[in-house]
C-alpha positions, 0 to 999 in steps of 0.5 A, a space after each residue: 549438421 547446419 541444423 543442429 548448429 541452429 538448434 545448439 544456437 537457439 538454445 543457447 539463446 534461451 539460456 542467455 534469455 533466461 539469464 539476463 531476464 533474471 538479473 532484469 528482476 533482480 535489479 529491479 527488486 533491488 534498486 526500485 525501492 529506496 529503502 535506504 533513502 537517507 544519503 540527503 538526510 543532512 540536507 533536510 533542515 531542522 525542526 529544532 524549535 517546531 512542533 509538528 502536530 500528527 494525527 493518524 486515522 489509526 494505527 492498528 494495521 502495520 502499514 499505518 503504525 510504520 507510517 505513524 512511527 516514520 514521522 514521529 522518528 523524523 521530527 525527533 531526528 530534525 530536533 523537533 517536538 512531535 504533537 502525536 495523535 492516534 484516532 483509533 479508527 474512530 471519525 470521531 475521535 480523529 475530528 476532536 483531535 483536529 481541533 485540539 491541533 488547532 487549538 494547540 497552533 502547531 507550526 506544521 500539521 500532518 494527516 495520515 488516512 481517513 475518510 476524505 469526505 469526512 476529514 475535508 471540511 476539518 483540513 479546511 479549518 487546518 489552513 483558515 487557521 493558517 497551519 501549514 496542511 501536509 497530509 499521508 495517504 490522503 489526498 486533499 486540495 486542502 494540503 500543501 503535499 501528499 507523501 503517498 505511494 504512486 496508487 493508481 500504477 499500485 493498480 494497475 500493476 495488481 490489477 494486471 498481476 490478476 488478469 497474467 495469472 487468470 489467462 485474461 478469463 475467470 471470477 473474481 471477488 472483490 472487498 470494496 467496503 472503503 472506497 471513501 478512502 482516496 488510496 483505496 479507491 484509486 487501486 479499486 478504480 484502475 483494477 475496473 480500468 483495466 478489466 474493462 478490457 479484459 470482458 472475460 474476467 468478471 466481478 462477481 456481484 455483490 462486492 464484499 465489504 471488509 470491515 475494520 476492526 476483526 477484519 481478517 476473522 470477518 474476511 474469513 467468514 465471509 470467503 467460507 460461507 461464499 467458498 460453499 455457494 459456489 463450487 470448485 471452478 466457479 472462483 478464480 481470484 479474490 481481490 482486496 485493496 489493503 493486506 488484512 482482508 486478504 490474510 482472512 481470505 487466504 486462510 480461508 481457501 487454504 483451509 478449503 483446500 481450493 488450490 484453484 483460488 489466488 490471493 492479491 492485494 496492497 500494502 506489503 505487511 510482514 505476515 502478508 510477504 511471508 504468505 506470498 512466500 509459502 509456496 503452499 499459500 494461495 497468496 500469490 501477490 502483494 504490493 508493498 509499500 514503504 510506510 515508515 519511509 512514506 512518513 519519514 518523507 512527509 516530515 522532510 517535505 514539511 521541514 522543507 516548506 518550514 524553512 521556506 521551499 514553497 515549490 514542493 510538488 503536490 505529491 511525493 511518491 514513494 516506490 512500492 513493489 509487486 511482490 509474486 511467489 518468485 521475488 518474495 524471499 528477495 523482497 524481503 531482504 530489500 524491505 529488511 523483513 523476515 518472516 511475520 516479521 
């Protein structure tokens, strides 16, 4: 009798368990991402009578056209004139438009992405020029801030995503074609610090390298041809730091019909959320981010150090959110998406 008491105990204990645990994640999902962040709004000052000078390395990936779009909508809101400049996914292109910036002495300047090495020496002549340097994305000792998602927990949460799912033992491949990218290298840099301690999941070499533009068509190609190098068993997971190879990717297993094989990456694109949705999708996880938010945060810091706040902080980081088969729908709802929308 006193045993059936304990097993009827134990039992309900799990269910509470379960139950609490439940709302645990669901809490989580809907209050770790300020979506809604404009209750402060009507403390930001106005930009009436400034220019805000924009220059965006492209805007052909959802993430980058949110953020582009976030800090074209917000230096309108505030009453300022946008100077909005699209690079096109050309160093070159986004160079020249620097100048022109420059030239055109703008009251505040704001870069989104691009290659750090690159872009360095045109973000100095920013600030010789004495053009107050905010940057998205792009983390430079030559901007006043950074408005960006926190990228090195963005890491480490997929990269532990990766190792819960293998059971700490498998093969990966890993797109690593942008590590000049600072985001993207330090979401590659803390997939390798965690695995270091995780000696039997391995990096299978060589790391691929996704490409820009037809990054999906070439991710696809490239996952094929390895999916017929190596047999059933022999992969576990492919890893992508941003969200377009990894569509290529999934598309690519799925079309094999490898079950075996799961999807990560970063960045949260409509599409993307859908596929860790499907329930017969090998993408099994997402981090999302905010972008328009991210780019709505940038402009509030420049109207901040425009109207005299010079003690912003280096960075500003904007929640993002790992995104599984189980809180996907939810996530979607918080993120205000549906699906491939």
């Amino acid at each position: 009798m006193m045993m059936a008491t304990k097993i009827k105990n134990a039992v309900r204990l799990k269910k509470i368990f379960k139950t609490s645990l439940a709302a645990i994640l669901t809490a989580s999902v809907l209050f770790s991402l300020p979506v809604h962040a404009e209750g402060n709004d009507d403390n930001i000052p106005s930009l009436k009578g400034k220019r805000i000078g924009i220059t965006v390395a492209g805007t052909d990936h959802y993430w980058d056209l949110k953020a582009y779009q976030g800090q074209i909508d917000e230096v309108k809101r505030l009453g300022g004139t946008p100077i909005a400049l699209d690079g096109g996914r050309k160093e070159a292109q986004q160079i020249s438009q620097i100048q022109t910036l420059i030239a055109q002495k703008p009251d505040a300047i704001i870069e989104t992405l691009g290659t750090a090495s690159v872009l360095e020496p045109w973000l100095k002549k920013i600030r010789a020029a004495g053009i107050p340097l905010f940057t998205v994305d792009t983390a430079s000792p030559s901007s006043i801030n950074v408005t960006t998602s926190d990228n090195f927990y963005i890491g480490e949460q997929l990269a532990l995503k990766v190792v819960s799912d293998l059971r700490g033992k498998g093969n990966i491949l890993v797109f690593n074609g942008f590590y000049g990218v600072p985001v993207v290298a330090m979401r590659y840099d803390q997939l390798r610090a965690v695995l270091k301690w995780y000696p039997e999941i391995k990096i299978i070499q060589p790391e691929l390298r996704d490409v820009i533009p037809n990054t999906v068509q070439d991710a696809y190609a490239q996952i094929s041809q390895l999916l017929n190098k190596y047999p059933k068993g022999s992969v576990q997971a492919i890893w992508a730091a941003w969200d377009v190879p990894q569509i290529g990717a999934t598309q690519a297993v799925d079309a094999a019909g490898r079950t075996e094989i799961k999807t990560y990456a970063v960045d949260g694109s409509p599409d993307v959320v859908s596929l860790v949705k499907d329930p017969k999708s090998s993408a099994a996880s997402v981090v999302a981010q905010q972008p328009y938010l991210i780019g709505k945060t940038a402009v509030q810091n420049a109207a901040r150090y425009l109207a005299g706040d010079h003690d912003l902080p280096p960075a500003t980081y904007v929640p993002a959110l790992l995104v599984t088969k189980q809180n996907a729908a939810e996530v979607q709802k918080v993120l205000g998406q549906s699906d491939g929308k």
